[in-house]
C-alpha positions as CSV (number, residue, x, y, z in Angstrom):
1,X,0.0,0.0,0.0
2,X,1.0,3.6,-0.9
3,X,-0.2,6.8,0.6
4,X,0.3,9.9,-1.5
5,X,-1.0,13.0,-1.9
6,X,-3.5,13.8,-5.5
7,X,-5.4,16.3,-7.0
8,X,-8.5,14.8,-9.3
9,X,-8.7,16.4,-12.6
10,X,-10.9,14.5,-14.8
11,X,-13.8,11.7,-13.4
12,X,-15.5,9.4,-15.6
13,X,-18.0,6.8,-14.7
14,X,-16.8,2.9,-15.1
15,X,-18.9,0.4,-15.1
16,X,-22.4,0.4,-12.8
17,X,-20.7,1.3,-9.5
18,X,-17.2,2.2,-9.9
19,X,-15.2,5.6,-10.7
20,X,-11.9,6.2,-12.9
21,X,-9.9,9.2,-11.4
22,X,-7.2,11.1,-13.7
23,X,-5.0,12.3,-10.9
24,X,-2.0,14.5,-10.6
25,X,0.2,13.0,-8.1
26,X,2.7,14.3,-5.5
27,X,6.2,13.4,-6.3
28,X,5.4,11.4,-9.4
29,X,3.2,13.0,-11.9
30,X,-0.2,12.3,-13.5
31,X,-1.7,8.5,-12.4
32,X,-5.3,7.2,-12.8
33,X,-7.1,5.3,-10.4
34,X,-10.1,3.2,-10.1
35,X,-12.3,3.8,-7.2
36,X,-14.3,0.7,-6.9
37,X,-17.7,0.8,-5.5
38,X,-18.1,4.3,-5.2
39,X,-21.6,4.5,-6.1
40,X,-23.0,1.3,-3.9
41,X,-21.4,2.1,-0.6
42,X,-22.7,4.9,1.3
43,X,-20.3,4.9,3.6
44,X,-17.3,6.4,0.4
45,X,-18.0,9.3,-1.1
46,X,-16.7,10.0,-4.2
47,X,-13.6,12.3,-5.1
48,X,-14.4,15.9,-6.1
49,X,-11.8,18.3,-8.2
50,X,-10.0,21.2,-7.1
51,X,-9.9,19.4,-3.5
52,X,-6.3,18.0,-2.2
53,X,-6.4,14.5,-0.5
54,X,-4.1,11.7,0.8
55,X,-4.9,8.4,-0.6
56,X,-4.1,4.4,0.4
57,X,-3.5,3.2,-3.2
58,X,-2.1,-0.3,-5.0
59,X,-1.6,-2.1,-7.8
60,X,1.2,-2.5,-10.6
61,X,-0.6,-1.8,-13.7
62,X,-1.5,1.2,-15.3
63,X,-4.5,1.6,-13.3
64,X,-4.1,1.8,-9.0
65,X,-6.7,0.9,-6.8
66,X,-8.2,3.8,-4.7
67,X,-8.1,2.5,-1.2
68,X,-9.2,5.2,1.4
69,X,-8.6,8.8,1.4
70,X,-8.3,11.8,3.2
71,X,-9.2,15.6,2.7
72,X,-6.6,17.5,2.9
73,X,-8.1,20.9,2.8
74,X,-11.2,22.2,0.9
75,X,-10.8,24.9,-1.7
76,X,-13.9,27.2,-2.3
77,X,-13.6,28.9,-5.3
78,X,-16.0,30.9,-7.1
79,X,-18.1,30.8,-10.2
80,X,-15.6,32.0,-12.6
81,X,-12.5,30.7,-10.3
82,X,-14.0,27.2,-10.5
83,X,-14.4,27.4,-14.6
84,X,-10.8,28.4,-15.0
85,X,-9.7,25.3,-12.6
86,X,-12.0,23.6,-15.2
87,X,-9.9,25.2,-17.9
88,X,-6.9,23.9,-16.1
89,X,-7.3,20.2,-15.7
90,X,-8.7,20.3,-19.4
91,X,-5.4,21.5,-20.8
92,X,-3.3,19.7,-17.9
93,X,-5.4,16.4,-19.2
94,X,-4.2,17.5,-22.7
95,X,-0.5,18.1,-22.6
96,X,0.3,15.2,-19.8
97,X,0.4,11.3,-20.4
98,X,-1.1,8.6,-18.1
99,X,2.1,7.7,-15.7
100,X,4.0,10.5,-16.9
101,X,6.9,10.9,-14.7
102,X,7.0,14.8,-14.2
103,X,8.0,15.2,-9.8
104,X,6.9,18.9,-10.0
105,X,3.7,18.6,-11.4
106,X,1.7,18.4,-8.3
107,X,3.5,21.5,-7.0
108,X,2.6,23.7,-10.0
109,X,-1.1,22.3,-9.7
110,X,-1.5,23.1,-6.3
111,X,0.2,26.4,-6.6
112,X,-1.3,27.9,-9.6
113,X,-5.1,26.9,-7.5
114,X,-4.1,28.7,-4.5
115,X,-3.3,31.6,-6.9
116,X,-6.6,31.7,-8.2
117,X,-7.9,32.4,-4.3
118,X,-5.8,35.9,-4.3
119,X,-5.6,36.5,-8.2
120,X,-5.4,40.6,-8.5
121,X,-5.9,39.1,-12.6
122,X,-6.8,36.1,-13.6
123,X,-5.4,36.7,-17.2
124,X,-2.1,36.7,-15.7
125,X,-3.0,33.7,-13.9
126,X,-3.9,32.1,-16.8
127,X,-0.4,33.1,-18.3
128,X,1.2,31.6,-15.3
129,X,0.0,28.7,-15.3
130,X,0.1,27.7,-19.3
131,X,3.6,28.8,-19.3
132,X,4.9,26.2,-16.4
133,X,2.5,23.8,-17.6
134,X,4.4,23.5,-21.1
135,X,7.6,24.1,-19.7
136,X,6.9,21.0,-17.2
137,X,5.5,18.7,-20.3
138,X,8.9,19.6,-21.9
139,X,7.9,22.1,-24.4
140,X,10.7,24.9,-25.1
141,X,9.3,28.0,-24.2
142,X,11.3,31.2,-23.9
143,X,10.7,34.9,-24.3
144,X,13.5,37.4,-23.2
145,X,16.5,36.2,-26.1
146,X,15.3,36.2,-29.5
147,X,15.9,33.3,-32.1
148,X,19.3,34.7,-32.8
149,X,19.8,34.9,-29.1
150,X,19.8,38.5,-28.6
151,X,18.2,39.9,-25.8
152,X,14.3,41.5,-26.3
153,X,14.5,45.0,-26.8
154,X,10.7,46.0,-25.1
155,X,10.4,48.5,-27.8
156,X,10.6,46.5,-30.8
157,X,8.1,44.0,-32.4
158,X,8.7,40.5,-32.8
159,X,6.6,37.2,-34.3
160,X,6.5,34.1,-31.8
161,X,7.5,30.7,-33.6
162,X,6.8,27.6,-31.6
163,X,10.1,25.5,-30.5
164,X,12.1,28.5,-31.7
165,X,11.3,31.3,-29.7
166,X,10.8,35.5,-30.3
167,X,11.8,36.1,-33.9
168,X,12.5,40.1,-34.7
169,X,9.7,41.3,-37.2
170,X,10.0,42.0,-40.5
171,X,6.6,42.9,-40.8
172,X,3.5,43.9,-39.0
173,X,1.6,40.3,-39.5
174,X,1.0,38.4,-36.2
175,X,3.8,40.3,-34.1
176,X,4.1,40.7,-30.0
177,X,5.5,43.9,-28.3
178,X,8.7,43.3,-27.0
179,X,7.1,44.5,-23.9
180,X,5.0,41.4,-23.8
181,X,7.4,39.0,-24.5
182,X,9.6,40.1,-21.2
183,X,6.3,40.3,-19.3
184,X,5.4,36.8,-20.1
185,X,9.4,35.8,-19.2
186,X,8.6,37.3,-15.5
187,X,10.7,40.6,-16.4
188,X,8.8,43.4,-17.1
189,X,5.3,44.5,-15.5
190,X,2.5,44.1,-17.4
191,X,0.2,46.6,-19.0
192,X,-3.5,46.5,-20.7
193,X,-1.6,46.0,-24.0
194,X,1.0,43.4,-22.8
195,X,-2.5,41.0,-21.4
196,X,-4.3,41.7,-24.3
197,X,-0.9,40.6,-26.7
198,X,0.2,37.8,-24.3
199,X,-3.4,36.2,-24.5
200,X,-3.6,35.8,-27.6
201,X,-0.3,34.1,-27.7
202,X,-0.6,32.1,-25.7
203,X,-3.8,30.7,-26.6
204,X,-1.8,30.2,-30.6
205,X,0.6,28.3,-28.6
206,X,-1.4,25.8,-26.9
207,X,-3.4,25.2,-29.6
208,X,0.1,24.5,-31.4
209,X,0.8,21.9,-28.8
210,X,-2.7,20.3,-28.4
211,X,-3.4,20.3,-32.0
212,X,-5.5,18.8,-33.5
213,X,-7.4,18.8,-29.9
214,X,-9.9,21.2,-28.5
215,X,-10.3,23.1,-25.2
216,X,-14.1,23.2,-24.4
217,X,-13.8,25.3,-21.3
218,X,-12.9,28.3,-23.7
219,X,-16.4,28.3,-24.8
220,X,-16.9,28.9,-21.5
221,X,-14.7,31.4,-20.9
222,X,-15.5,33.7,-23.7
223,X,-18.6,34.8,-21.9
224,X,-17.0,35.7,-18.3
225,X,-15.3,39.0,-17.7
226,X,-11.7,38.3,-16.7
């Protein structure tokens, strides 16, 4: 028996009684369990998202057995703090692997939801949380050097290319602020233009690494003032 601690992101139904839990893990990285049961014994409740618990778990295979479990602490978010979480385990779910193998995963989950409790903006949130999130799953992201490893100028415009980095504009098509690009690094405050620029890049970057996939929670989002 194993006791770690999880964070459910995804729940689906197996079966007439049972659960299947897509879990980031402390320590380890993204597991799934089977909670056996759930829905005939009234004496186990099942898991809920954006609530941390410590969990008895076995097994070999690439499923674990749920054993017992613990709450940890309860999160109440609201409304449009729960949606984003939504929007969080959907791209999490996306850009991780069953057993992937990623020790700081749980940390950056857990982190990025206490975030959302004291967000002053949850675009920037948003940002945050993408950016580690593809960093973690081993995508190269950078934004303060350029492709020819020169450092951003804030005052000049540049074109993003995916696995390449901040590329100096040649034209006006598709380009970034410098401005942005150092905000989104962690160097440079950001402004109403630097959210509304970083936003959109980042959204053309996920959808670059999630493609030919779909995020459903944006349909969502598009109708909530962030």
């Amino acid at each position: 028996m194993t006791s770690s601690d999880i964070y459910i992101i995804k729940t689906t139904p197996y079966r007439e009684s049972s659960n299947l839990y897509e879990a980031i893990v402390k320590d380890i990285g993204k597991m799934t369990f089977i909670h056996k049961g759930i829905k005939t014994n009234n004496r186990r409740n099942a898991l809920e998202l954006f609530t941390p618990y410590r969990v008895n778990w076995s097994g070999k295979g690439n499923i674990k057995f749920l054993r017992e479990s613990e709450i940890l602490e309860k999160i109440n978010f609201s409304p449009t703090q729960n949606i984003l979480g939504m929007y969080f385990n959907e791209l999490m779910h996306y850009l991780t692997k069953n057993d992937f193998q990623i020790e700081k995963l749980y940390t950056h989950y857990n982190v990025s939801l206490l975030n959302l409790l004291k967000s002053e903006n949850f675009l920037i949130s948003l940002n945050n949380y993408e950016i580690g999130l593809l960093i973690l799953t081993g995508h190269y992201i950078i934004f303060d050097t350029d492709s020819d490893d020169r450092n951003i100028d804030v005052n000049k415009k540049y074109n993003y290319v995916p696995d390449l980095g901040p590329k100096l504009s040649l034209d006006n098509k598709d380009v970034y602020m410098g401005k942005t690009m150092m905000a989104l690094s962690g160097q440079h405050s950001y402004d109403t233009e630097c959210i509304r620029e970083s936003r959109v890049l980042m959204k053309r970057l996920i959808d670059y690494y999630i493609q030919p996939k779909k995020i459903k929670t944006r349909e969502i989002l598009k109708y909530i003032s962030l």
